[in-house]
C-alpha positions as CSV (number, residue, x, y, z in Angstrom):
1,X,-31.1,16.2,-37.9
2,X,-28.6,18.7,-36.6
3,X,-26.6,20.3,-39.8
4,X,-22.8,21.2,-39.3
5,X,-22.0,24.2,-41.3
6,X,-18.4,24.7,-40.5
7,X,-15.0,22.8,-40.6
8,X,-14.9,22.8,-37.0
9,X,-17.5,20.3,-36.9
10,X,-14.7,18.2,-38.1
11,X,-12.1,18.6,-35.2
12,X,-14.8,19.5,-32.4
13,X,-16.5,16.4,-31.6
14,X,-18.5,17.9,-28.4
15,X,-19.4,20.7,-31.3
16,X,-21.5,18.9,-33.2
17,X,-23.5,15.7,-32.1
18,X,-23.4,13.0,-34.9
19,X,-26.8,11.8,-35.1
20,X,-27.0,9.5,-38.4
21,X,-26.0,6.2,-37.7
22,X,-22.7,5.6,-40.3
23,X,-20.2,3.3,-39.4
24,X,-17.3,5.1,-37.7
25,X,-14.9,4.3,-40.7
26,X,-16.2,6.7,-42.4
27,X,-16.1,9.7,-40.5
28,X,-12.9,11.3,-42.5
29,X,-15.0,11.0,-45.4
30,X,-17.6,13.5,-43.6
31,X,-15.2,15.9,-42.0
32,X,-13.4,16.4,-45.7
33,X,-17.7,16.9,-47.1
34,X,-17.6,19.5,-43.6
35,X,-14.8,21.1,-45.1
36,X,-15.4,21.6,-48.6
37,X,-18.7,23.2,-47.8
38,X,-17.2,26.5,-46.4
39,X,-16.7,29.0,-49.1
40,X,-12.9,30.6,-49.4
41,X,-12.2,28.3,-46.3
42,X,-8.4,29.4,-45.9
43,X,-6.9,26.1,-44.5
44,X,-4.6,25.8,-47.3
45,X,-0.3,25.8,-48.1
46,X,-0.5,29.5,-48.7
47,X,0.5,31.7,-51.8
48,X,3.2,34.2,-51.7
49,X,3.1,37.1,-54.5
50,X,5.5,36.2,-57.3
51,X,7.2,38.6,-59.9
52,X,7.2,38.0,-63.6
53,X,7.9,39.1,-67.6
54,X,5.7,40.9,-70.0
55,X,7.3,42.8,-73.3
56,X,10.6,43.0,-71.5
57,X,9.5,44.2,-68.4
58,X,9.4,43.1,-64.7
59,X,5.6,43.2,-63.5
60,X,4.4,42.0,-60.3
61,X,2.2,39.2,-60.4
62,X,-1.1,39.2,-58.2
63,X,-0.3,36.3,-56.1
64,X,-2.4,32.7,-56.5
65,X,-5.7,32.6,-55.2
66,X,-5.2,29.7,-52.5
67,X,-7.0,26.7,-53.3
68,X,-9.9,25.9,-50.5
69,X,-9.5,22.3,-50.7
70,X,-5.4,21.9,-50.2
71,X,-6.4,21.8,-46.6
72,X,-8.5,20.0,-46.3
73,X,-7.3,17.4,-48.5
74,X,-4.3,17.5,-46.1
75,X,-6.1,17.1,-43.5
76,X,-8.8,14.2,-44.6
77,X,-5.0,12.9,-45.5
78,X,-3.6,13.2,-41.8
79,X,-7.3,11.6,-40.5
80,X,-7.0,8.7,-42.6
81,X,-3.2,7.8,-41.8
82,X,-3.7,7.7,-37.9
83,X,-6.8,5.5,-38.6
84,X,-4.8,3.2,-40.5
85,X,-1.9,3.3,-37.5
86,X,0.6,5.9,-39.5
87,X,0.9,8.8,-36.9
88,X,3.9,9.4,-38.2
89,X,3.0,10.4,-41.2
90,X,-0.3,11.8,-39.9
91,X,1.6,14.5,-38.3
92,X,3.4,15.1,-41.0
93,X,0.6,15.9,-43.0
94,X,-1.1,18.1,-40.6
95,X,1.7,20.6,-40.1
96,X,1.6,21.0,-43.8
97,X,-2.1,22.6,-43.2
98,X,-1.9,26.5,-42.8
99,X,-4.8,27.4,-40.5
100,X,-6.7,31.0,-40.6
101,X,-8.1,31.0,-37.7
102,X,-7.4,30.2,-33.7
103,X,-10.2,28.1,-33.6
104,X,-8.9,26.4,-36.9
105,X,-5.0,26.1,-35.2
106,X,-6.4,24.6,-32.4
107,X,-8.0,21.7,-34.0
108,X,-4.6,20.9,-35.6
109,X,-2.6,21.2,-33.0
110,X,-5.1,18.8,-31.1
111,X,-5.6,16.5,-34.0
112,X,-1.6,16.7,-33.6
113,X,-1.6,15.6,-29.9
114,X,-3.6,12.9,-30.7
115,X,-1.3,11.6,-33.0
116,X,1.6,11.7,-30.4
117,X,-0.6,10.4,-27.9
118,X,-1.3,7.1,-30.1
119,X,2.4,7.1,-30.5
120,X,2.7,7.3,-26.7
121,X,5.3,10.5,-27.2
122,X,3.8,12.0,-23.8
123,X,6.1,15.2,-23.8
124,X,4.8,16.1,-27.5
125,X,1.6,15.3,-27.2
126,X,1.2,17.4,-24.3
127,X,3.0,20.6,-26.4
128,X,0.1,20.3,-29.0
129,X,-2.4,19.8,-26.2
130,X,-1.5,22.5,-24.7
131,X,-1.4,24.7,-27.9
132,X,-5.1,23.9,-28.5
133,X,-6.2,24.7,-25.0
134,X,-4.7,28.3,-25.1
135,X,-6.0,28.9,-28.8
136,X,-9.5,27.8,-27.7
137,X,-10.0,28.0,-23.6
138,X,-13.6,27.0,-23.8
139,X,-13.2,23.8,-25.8
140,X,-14.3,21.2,-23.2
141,X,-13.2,18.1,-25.6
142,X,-9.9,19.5,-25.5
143,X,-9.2,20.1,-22.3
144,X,-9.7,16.9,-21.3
145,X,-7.8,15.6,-23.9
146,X,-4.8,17.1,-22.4
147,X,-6.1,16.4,-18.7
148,X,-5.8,12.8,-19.5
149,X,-2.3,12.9,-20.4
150,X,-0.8,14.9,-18.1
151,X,-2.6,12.6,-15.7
152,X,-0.5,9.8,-17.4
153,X,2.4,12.5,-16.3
154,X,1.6,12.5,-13.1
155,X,1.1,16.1,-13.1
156,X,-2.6,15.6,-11.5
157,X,-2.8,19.6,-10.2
158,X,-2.3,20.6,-14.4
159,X,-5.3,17.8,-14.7
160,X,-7.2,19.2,-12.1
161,X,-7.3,23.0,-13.2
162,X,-7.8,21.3,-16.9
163,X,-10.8,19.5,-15.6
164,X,-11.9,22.7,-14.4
165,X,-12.1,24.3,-17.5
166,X,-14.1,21.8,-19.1
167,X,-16.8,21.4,-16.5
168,X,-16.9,25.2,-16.7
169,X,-17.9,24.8,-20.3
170,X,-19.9,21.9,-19.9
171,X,-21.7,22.6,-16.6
172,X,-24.1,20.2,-17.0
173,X,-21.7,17.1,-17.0
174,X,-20.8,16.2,-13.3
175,X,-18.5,13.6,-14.2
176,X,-16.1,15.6,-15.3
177,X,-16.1,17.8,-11.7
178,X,-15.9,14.2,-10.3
179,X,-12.9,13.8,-12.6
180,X,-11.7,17.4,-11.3
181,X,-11.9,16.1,-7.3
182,X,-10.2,13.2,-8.2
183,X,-6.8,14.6,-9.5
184,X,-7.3,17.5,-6.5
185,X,-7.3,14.3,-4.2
186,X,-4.0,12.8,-6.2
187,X,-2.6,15.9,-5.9
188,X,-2.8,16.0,-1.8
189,X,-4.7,19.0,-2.4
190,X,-7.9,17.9,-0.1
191,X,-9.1,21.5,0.8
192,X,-9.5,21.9,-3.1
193,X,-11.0,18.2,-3.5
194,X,-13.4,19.4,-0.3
195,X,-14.5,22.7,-2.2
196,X,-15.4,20.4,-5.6
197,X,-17.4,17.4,-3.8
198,X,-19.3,20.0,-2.4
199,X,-20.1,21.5,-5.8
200,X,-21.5,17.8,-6.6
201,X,-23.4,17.7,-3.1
202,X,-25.4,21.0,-3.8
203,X,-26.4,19.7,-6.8
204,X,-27.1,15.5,-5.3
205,X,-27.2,16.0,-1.5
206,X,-27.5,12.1,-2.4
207,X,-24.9,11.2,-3.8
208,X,-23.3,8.3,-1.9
209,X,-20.1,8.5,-3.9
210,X,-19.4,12.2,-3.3
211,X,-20.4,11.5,0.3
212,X,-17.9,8.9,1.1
213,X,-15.1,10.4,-0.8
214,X,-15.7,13.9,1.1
215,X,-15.9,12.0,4.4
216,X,-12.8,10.5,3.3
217,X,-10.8,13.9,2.8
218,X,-12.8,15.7,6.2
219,X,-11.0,12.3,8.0
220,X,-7.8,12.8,6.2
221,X,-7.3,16.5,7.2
222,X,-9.1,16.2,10.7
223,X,-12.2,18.4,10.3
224,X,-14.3,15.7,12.4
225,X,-17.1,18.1,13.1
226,X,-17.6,18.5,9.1
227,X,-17.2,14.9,9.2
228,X,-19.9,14.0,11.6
229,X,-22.2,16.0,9.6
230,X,-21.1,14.2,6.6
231,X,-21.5,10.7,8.3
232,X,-24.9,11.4,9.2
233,X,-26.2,12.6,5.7
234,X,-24.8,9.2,5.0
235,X,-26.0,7.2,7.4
236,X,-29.4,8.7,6.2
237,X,-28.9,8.1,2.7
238,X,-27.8,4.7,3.2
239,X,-29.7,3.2,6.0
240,X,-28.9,3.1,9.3
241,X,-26.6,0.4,8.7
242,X,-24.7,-1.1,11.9
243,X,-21.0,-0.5,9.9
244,X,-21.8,3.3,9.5
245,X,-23.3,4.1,13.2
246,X,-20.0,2.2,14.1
247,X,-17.9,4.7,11.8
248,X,-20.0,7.6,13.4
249,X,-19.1,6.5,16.7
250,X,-15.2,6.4,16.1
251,X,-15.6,9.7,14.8
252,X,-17.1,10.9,17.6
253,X,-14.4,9.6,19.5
254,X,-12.1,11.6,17.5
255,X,-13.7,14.7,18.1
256,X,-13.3,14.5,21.7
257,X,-17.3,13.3,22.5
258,X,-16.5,10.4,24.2
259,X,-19.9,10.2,25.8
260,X,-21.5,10.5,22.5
261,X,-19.6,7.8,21.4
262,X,-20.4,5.5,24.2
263,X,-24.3,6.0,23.3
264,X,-23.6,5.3,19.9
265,X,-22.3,1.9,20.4
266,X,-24.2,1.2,23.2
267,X,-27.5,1.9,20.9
268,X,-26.0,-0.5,18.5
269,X,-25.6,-3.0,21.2
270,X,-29.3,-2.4,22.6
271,X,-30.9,-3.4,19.3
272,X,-28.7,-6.6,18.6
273,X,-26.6,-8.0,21.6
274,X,-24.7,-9.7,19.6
275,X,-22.6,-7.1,18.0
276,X,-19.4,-8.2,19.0
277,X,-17.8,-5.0,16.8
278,X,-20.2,-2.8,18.6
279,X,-19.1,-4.1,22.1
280,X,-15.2,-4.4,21.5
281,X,-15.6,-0.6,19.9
282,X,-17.2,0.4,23.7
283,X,-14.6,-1.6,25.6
284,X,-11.8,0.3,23.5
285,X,-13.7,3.7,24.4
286,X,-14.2,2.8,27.8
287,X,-10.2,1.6,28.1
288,X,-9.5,4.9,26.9
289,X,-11.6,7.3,29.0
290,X,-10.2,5.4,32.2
291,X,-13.3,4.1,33.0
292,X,-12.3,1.1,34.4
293,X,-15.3,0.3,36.8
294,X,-18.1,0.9,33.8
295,X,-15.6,-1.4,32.1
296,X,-15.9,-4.4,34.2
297,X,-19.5,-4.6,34.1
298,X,-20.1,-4.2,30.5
299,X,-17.1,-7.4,30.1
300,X,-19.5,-9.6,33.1
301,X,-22.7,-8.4,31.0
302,X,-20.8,-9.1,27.6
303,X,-20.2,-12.6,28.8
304,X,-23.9,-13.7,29.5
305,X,-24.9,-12.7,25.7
306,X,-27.1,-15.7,24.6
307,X,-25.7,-18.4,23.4
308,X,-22.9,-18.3,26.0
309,X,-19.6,-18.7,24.0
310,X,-16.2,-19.3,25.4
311,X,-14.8,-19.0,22.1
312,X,-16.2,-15.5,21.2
313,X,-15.2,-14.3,24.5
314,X,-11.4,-15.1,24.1
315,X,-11.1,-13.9,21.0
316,X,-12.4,-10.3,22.1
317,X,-10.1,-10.5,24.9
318,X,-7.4,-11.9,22.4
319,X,-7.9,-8.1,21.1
320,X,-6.9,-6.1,23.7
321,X,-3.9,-8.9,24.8
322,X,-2.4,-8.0,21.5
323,X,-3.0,-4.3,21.9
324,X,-1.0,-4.4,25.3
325,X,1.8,-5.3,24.0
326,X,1.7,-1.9,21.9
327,X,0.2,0.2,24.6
328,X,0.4,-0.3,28.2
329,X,-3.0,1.6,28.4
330,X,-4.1,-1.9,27.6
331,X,-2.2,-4.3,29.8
332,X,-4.7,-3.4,32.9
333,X,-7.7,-4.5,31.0
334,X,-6.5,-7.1,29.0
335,X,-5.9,-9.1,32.5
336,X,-8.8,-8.4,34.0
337,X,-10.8,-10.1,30.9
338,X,-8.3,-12.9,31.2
339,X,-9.6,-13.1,34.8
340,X,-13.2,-12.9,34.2
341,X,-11.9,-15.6,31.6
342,X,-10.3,-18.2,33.9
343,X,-13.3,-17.5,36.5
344,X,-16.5,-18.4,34.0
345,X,-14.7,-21.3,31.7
346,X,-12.4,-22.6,34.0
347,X,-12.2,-26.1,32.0
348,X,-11.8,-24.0,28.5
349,X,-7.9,-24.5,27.9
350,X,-8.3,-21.8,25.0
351,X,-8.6,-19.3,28.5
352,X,-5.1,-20.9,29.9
353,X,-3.1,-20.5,26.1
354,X,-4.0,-16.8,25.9
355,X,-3.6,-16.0,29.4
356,X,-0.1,-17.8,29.3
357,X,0.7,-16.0,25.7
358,X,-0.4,-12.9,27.4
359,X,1.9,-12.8,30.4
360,X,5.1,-14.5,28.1
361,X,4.2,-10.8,26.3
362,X,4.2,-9.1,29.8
363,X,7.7,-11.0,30.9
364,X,5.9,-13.4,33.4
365,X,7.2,-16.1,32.5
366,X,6.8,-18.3,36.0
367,X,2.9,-17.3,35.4
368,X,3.1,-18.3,32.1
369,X,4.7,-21.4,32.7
370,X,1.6,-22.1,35.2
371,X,-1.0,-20.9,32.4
372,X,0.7,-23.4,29.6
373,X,0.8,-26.5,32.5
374,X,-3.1,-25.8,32.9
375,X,-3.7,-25.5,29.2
376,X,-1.6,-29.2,28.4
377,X,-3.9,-30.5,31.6
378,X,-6.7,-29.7,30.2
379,X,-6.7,-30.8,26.5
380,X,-3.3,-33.2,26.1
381,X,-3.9,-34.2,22.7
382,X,-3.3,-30.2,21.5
383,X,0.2,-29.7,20.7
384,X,0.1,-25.8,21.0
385,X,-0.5,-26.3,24.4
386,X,3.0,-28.3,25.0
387,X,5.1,-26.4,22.9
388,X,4.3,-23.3,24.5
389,X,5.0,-24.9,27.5
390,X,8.4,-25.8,26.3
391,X,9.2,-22.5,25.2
392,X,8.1,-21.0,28.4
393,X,10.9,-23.4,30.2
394,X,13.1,-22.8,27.5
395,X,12.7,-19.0,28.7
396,X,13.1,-19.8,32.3
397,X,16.6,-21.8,31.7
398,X,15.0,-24.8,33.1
399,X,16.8,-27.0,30.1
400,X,15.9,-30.3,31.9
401,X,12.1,-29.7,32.6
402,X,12.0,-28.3,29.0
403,X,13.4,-32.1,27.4
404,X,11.2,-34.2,29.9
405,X,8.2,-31.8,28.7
406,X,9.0,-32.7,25.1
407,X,9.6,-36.3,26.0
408,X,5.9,-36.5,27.6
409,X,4.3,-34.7,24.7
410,X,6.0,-37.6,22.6
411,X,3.9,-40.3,24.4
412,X,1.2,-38.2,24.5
413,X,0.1,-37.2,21.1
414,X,2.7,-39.5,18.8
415,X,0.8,-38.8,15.6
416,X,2.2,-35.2,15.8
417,X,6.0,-36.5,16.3
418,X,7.8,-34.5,13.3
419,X,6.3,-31.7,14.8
420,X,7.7,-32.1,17.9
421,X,11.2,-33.1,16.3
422,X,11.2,-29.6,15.0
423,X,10.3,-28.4,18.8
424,X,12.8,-30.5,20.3
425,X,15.8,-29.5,17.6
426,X,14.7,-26.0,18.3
427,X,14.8,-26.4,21.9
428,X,18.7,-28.0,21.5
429,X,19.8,-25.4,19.1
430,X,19.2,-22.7,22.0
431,X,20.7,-24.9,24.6
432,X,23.7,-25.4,22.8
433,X,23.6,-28.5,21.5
434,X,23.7,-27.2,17.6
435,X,25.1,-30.5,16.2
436,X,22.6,-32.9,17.8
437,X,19.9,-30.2,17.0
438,X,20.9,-30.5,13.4
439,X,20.9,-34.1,13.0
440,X,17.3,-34.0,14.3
441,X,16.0,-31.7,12.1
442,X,17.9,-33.2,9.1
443,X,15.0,-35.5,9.5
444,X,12.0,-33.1,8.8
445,X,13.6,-30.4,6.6
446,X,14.7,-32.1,3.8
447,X,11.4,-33.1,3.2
448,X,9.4,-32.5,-0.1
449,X,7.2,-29.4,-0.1
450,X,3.9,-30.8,0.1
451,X,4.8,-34.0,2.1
452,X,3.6,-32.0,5.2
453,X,3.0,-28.6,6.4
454,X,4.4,-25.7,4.9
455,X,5.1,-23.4,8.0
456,X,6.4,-26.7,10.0
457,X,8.7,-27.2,6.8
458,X,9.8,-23.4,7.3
459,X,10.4,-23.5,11.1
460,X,12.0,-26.8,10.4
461,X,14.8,-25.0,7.6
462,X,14.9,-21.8,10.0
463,X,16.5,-24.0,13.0
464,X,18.8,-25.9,10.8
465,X,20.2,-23.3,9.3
466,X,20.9,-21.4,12.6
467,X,22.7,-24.6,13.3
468,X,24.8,-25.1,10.5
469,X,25.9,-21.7,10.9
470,X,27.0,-22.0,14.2
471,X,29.2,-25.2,13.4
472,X,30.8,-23.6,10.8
473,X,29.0,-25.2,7.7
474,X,28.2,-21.9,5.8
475,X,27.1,-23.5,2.2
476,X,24.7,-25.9,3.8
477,X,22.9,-23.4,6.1
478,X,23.1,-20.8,2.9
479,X,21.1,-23.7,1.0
480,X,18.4,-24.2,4.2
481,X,17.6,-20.4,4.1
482,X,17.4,-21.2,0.2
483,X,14.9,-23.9,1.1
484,X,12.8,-21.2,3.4
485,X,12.5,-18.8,1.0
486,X,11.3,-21.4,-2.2
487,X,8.5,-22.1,0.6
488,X,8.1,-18.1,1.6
489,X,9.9,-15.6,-0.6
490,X,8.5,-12.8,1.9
491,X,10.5,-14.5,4.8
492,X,12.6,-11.5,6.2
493,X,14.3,-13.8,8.5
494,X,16.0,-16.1,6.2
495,X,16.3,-13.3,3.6
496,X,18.6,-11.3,6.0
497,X,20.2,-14.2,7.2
498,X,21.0,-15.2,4.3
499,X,22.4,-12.3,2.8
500,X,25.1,-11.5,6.2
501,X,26.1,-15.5,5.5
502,X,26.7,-14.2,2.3
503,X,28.6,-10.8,3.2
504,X,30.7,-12.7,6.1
505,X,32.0,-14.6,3.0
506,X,32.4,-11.7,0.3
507,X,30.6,-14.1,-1.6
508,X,27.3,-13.5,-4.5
509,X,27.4,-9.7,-2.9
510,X,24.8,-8.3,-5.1
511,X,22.2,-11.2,-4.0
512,X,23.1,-10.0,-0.3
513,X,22.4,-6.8,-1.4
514,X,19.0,-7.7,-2.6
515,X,17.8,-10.2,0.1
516,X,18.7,-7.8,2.7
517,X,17.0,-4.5,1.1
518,X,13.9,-6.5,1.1
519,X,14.1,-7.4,4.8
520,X,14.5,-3.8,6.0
521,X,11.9,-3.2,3.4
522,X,9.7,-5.3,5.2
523,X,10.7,-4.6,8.9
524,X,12.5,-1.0,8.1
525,X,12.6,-1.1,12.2
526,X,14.4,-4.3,13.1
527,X,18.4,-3.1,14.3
528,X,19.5,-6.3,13.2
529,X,18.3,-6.3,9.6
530,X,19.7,-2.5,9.3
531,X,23.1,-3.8,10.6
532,X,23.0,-6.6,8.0
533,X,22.1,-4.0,5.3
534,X,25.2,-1.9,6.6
535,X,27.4,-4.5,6.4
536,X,26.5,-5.7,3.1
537,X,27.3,-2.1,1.9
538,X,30.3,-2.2,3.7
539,X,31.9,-5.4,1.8
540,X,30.8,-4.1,-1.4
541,X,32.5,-0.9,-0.6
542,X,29.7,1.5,0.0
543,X,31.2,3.2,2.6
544,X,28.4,5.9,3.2
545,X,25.5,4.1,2.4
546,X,27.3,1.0,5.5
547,X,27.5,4.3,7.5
548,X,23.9,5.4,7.2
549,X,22.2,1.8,7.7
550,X,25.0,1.5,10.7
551,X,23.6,4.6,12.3
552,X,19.8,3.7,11.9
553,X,20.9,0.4,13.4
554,X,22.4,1.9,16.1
555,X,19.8,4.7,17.1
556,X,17.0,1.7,17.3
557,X,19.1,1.2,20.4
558,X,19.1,-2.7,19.7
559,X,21.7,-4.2,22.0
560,X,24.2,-6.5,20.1
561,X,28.0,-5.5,20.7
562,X,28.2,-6.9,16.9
563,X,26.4,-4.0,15.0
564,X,28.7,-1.1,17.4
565,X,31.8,-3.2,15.9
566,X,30.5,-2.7,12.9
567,X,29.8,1.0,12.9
568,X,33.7,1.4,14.5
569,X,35.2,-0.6,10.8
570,X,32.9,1.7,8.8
571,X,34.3,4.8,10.5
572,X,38.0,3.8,9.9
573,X,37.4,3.6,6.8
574,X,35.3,7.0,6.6
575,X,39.1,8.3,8.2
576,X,37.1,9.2,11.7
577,X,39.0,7.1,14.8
578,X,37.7,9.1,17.0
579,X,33.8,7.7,16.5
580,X,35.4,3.8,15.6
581,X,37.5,4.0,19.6
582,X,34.0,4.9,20.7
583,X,31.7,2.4,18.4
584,X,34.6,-0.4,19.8
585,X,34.2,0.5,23.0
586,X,30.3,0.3,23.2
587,X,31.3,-3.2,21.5
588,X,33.3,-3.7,24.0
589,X,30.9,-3.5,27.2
590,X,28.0,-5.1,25.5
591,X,30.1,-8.1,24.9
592,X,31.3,-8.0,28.6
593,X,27.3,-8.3,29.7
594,X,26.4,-10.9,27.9
């Protein structure tokens, strides 16, 4: 049994290992035992030298010889009130105790910042914390004590060089130089975080944990060489798993060995052809590099991968349509697969809705048109295929062809007629026909919420409150963007909408405020939803704020003579006519091209 001799085995709990097996409630009881065992232990209130009266005389008294047990009465006292939930008077009681020693005034001031910690008093717990650590720098139990609070804090580089300390006391315990990378990493000091893992990986060259979180941080700060090394001690560790060789690949990538990459992937692709991750990540590289010819084979050689599958083919090629309409290093690519597409499945009208989706992207919208036509031809009874036919024609301002579309899809497919009541409202709102669009989709949007489709149910209140806004009726197209956001509270569309119906009306202005903070929160981009936030400010008399948002509007370059009007108020009332003549002006000539 290991024997502790000294009070400190009271307060120092990584001191002295408790190896008896007595409930924890009494544990006061032993540290006030721990205590009264040390001869002249001078924890005590302290006696002062006194003066007093002998035969007429004044004599100096010897002063009292402190009692050994005040102290640790007291502080048996303090233990026993913060187990019973009085930290209060728990500190209280162990400021009365008048330590003789740093090592004793440590363990007060720590049994102190425990106390306040309970109490969730973060500033004072972290003065006593801090008192104990500088009394007693090598007290490991101590240090993170106050590590963990100043965690709470968010002061993770204090945390990290507290950490430190402990695992320099306790170098055996490599959880607590985990604990040390950790806050390094919270504290965006990865160099720091780097120099720690690798503590743990020369003592576990193992360690999966401590190799993923430095491969992390060697990512982060773009040290792919170090990186690569790091991915293959994983890869090693790990198995050679398919998901990692991928991750090695990339990184090779990054590191400017394209080739390497290429013969990663491809080695992938040679043990299992049907690695569709493995053959989109070579297709990216090759787009990339500019090889284009090496491209176009691997697609034709992609496509005969056993079982043959349209499906799986589109949806790679859906990949790289969506990337072109980011990066034009894509757009090249992206059509030839939609080629190969429409050569090899030339009755799959999955083939005809991308390739139409894809050049609608691309602004070719005669092509488009043609690629939708082919789609409905092929599989009628699919109503995506008609209603991006309509919108195509709705894009080509062929209004006439777009109504006798909808009017065939009708006959066609008349199971799916509410959803093409919603098309054909939609396709009158932007023809301008607002009233007879409203009075069509009057008769799908008032419907219940689970009575049909959720998103038709939003599209359905979208449209019909665009058209009660343009025939004046405010309130009721304020309640259908009320209706869109009960189905979608993340809707940044109707949020924004609704909050400029709002603004236009000086009307529930704090709401506005809100619905249109969200939107930019969610599209902080979008010119339109900047302009609304603006002009929110604006009418609530925020004239610097409407004149920031106005500004970030404007310099997304959107094109809406509205939002330069706006800007030219806000300066007026900022006392600058200078910038409002030119703001009205822009206003002025965008409104003359339209």
């Amino acid at each position: 049994m290991v024997r502790c001799s000294t009070m400190l085995a009271a307060m120092r709990p990584d001191t002295c290992r408790h190896l008896g097996r007595r409930p924890a409630r009494f544990l006061p009881q032993a540290w006030f035992l721990a205590f009264s065992m040390i001869p002249g232990v001078a924890i005590a209130t302290g006696a002062s030298p006194s003066t007093g009266h002998q035969d007429g005389r004044t004599v100096q008294l010897q002063p009292a010889r402190p009692d050994p047990n005040t102290g640790l009465r007291f502080f048996a006292k303090g233990s026993f009130q913060s187990m019973k939930g009085d930290y209060w008077g728990a500190v209280e009681t162990f400021r009365k105790i008048s330590p003789a020693t740093s090592s004793e005034a440590a363990a007060v001031e720590y049994s102190i910042s425990r106390a306040f910690t309970s109490l969730a008093v973060a500033d004072s717990a972290r003065v006593h914390g801090e008192a104990a650590v500088k009394l007693e720098p090598g007290n490991s139990h101590y240090a993170r004590h106050l590590a963990r609070i100043v965690h709470e804090m968010q002061d993770f580089g204090r945390a990290a060089e507290l950490y430190g300390q402990a695992a320099a006391a306790n170098p055996e315990r490599t959880e607590i130089l985990y604990s040390q990378a950790l806050e390094y990493v919270a504290a965006n000091r990865p160099t720091e975080a780097l120099g720690v893992f690798a503590k743990l990986l020369d003592r576990d060259p193992l360690d999966e944990k401590g190799l993923a979180q430095t491969l992390w941080l060697q990512i982060a700060i773009k040290r792919y060489p170090e990186a690569i090394d790091t991915m293959s001690r994983l890869v090693a560790v790990s198995g050679n798993t398919r998901k990692l060789r991928l991750a090695l690949g990339q990184l090779y990538d990054l590191d400017g060995k394209g080739d390497m990459a290429i013969e990663t992937f491809r080695g992938i692709i040679a043990e299992d052809r049907s690695a569709v991750p493995a053959w989109v990540a070579l297709f990216d590289q090759r787009i990339r590099m500019g090889k284009h010819d090496e491209l176009h084979r691997e697609f034709r050689d992609f496509e005969t991968v056993e079982p043959v599958d349209a499906g799986r083919s589109v949806e790679v090629a859906r990949i790289f349509a969506s990337r072109s309409a980011r990066d034009s290093l894509y757009t090249a690519p992206a059509s030839m697969m939609l080629d190969e597409l429409a050569s090899r499945h030339s009755r799959d009208s999955r083939v005809y809705l991308l390739r139409g989706a894809f050049e609608m992207t691309h602004k070719r919208l005669a092509s488009a048109s043609t690629s939708f036509g082919k789609a409905v031809a092929l599989a009628p009874a699919e109503v995506s295929g008609w209603e991006n036919l309509v919108m195509s024609l709705l894009e080509l301002r062929d209004k006439q062809l777009a109504f006798r579309t909808i009017s065939r899809a009708k006959r066609a497919i008349p199971r799916q007629h509410l959803r093409l009541s919603v098309l054909e409202g939609y396709a009158l709102l932007h023809t301008g026909s607002p009233s007879r669009a409203a009075r069509i989709l009057e008769t799908v949007a008032e419907r219940k919420k689970g009575s049909m489709d959720d998103e038709l149910l939003i599209q359905a209140n979208t449209s019909l409150a665009m058209a009660y806004d343009q025939i004046g009726q405010r309130r009721r197209s304020s309640v259908a963007y009320a209706r869109v956001l009960e189905l979608d509270p993340h809707n940044a569309l109707a949020m924004n909408n609704l909050a400029y119906l709002y603004a236009e009306q000086g009307i529930l202005l704090q709401q506005a405020l809100r619905h249109a903070r969200n939107a930019v929160l969610l599209e902080p981009e979008n010119g339109v939803f900047l302009d609304t936030l603006g002009w929110v400010h604006y009418r609530l008399g925020s004239y610097e704020d409407a004149r920031e948002m106005l500004e970030k509007a404007v310099s997304t370059r959107i094109e809406e003579d509205e939002v330069y009007r706006h800007l030219g108020t806000v300066y007026e009332k900022l006392g600058d006519p200078g910038k409002a003549r030119e703001m009205f002006e822009k206003a002025k000539g965008l409104k003359g091209r339209r």
